[in-house]
C-alpha positions as CSV (number, residue, x, y, z in Angstrom):
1,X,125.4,71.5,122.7
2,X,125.9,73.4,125.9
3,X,125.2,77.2,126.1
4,X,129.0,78.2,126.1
5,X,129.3,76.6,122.6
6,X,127.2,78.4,120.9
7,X,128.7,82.1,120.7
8,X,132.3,80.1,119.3
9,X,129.5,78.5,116.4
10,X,128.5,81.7,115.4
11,X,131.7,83.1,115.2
12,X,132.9,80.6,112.9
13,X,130.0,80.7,111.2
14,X,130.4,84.1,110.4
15,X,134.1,83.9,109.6
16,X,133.1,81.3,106.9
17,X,130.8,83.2,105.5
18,X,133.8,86.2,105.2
19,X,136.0,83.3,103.9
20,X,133.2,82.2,101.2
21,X,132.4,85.9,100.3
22,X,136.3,86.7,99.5
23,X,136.7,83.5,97.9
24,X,133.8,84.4,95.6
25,X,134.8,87.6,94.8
26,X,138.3,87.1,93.7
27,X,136.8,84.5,91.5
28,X,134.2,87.0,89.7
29,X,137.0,89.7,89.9
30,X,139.6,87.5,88.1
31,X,136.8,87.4,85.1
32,X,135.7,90.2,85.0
33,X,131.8,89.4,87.2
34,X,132.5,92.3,89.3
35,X,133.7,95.0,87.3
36,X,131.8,98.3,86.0
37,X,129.1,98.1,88.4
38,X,126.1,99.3,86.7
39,X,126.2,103.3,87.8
40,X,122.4,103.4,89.4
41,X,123.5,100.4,91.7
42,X,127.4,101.8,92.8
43,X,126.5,102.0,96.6
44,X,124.5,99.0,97.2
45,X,125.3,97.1,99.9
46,X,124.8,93.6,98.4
47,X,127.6,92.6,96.1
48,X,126.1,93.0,92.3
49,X,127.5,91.3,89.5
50,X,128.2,93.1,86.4
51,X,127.2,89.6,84.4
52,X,125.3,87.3,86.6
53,X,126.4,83.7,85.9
54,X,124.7,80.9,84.9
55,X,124.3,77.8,87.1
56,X,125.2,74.3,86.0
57,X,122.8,71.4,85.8
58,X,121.4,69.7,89.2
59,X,118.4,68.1,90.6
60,X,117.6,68.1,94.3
61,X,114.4,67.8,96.2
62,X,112.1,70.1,98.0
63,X,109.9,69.5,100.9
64,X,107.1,68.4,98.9
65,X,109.3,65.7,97.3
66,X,109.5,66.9,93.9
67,X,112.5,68.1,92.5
68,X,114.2,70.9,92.0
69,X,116.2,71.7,89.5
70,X,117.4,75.0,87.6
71,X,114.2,75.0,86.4
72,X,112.9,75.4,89.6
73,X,114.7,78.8,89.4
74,X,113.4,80.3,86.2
75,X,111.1,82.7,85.4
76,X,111.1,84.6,88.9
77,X,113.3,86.0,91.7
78,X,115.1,83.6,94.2
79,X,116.5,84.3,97.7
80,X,118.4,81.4,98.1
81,X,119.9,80.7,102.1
82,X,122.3,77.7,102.8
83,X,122.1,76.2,106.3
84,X,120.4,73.3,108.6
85,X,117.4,72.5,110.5
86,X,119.7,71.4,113.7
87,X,121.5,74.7,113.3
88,X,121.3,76.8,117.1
89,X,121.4,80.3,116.1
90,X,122.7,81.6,112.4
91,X,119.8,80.0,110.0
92,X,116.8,81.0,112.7
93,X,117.9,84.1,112.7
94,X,118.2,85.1,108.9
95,X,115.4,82.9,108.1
96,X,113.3,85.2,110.2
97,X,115.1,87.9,108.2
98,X,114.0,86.4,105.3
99,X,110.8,86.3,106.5
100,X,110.6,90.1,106.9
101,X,112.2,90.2,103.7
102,X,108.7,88.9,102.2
103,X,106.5,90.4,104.1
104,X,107.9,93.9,102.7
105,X,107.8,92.4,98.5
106,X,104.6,90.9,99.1
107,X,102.9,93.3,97.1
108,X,105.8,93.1,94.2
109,X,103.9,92.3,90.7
110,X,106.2,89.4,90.4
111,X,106.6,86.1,92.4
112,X,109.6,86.0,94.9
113,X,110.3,82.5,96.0
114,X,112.5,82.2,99.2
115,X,114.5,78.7,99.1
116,X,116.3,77.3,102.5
117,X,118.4,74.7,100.9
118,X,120.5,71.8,103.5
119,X,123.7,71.5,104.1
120,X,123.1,68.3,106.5
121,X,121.1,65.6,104.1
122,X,121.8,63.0,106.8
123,X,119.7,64.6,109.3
124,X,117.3,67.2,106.9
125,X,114.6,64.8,105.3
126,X,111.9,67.0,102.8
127,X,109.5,66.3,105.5
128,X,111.9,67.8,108.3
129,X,112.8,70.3,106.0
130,X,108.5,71.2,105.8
131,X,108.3,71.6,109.0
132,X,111.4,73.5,109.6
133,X,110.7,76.1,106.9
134,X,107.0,76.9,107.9
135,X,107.4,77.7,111.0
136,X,108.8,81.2,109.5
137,X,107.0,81.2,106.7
138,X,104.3,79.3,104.9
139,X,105.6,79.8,101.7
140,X,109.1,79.1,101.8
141,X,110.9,76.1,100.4
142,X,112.7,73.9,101.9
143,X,115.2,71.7,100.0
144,X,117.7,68.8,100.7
145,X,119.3,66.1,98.5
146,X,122.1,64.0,98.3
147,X,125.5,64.8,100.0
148,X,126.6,64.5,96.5
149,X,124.2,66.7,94.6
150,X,124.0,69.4,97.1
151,X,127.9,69.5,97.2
152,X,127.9,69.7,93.4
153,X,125.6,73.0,93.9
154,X,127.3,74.5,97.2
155,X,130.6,74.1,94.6
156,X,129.3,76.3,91.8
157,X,127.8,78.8,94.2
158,X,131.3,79.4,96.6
159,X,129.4,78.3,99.3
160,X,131.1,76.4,102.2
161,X,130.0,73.5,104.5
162,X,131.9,71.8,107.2
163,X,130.8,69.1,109.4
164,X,132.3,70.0,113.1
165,X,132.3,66.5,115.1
166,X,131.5,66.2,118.4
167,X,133.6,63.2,120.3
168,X,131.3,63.5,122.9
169,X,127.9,63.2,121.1
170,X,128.7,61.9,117.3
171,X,125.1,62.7,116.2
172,X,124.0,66.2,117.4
173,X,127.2,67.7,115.4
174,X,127.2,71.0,114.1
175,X,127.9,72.4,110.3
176,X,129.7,75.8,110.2
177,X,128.2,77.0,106.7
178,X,128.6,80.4,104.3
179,X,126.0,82.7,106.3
180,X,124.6,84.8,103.1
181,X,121.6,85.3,101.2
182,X,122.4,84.5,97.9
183,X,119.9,86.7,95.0
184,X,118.7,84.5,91.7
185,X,117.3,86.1,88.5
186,X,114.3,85.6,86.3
187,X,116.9,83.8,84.2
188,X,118.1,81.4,87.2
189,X,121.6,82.9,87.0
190,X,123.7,83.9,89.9
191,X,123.1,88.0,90.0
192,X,124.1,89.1,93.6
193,X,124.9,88.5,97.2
194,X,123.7,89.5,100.5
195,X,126.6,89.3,103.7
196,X,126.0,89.4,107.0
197,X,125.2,91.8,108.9
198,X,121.5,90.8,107.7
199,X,118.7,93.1,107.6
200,X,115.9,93.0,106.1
201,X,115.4,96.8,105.0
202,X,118.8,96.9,103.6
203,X,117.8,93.8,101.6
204,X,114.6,95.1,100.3
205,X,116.1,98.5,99.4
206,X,118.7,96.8,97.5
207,X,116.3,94.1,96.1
208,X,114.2,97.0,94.4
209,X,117.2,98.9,93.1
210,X,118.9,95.4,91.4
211,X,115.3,94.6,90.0
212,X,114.4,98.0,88.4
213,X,118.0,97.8,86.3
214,X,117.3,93.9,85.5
């Protein structure tokens, strides 16, 4: 990818992220997921829902190769970011966000997991996926699946992937992908969103806020 393509990817990144997030909220507003905001969180920046919603059934893999499912998600708190390992500037960036993100919880009393899930199974193997992930952070996850299985998910979530071909180099395409950090409860429901702009004091502050009223 040349140097002039770049700031056009993360444009469109961005605008699908806008996309997702609007698409997602009318869908919460329509029943009801985004109403009466709880009065101690009215002015957080992250997007709270009144009733966090429950996630349907699937089974992917991290980069250990065992699997993950909604299990995977229970009984702690889960930053959840969508992206890939080929991606040039969007998914460095807020994984390093993320990263900053943990080292301000690390003293919480309870686990925080941080999980960098694929969008681009062809190319994102668990072991890619390993490698990817620890380089900002030991202690992240890194997941992939089938195109199938990690559509299924994407689905339920409102987050939104799409392959950009190149005609000129078929396999270093790009994915323009939702670019938000999504927030998983104890319960492994769907409880809030993070939009870009990213940073990580804004996410703590609001992380501590949503926790305390859990």
């Amino acid at each position: 990818m040349t140097a002039q393509r770049t700031p056009s990817k993360l444009r469109l990144a961005l605008l699908f992220a806008v996309t997702a997030v609007l698409a997602l909220a009318a869908g919460y507003w329509a029943s009801g997921f985004l109403l009466n905001r709880p009065a101690g969180l009215a002015d957080l920046q992250a997007t709270h829902f009144r009733e966090a919603r429950a996630l349907q059934p699937f089974e992917l893999v991290d980069h250990t190769g065992k699997a993950f499912t909604n299990t995977a998600l229970k009984g702690h708190w889960s930053f959840i970011f969508f992206g890939y390992t080929h991606c040039p500037d969007v998914c460095p960036t807020t994984l390093s966000v993320l990263n900053s993100v943990a080292k301000r919880l690390q003293d919480q009393a309870d686990p925080i997991r941080y999980v960098f899930i694929s969008v681009d199974p062809e190319r994102d193997t668990p072991d890619k996926m390993g490698q990817f992930v620890s380089y900002f952070n030991a202690e992240f996850i890194g997941v992939t699946g089938t195109p199938g299985a990690i559509g299924q998910l994407t689905r339920q979530l409102g987050v939104i992937a799409a392959r950009v071909e190149d005609e000129a180099d078929a396999e270093n395409y790009l994915v323009d992908h939702t670019a938000s950090i999504l927030l998983i409860d104890p319960d492994g429901h769907f409880h809030a969103l993070f939009s870009p702009p990213l940073k990580a004091a804004n996410i703590v502050a609001d992380f501590i806020r949503i926790a305390q009223a859990y």
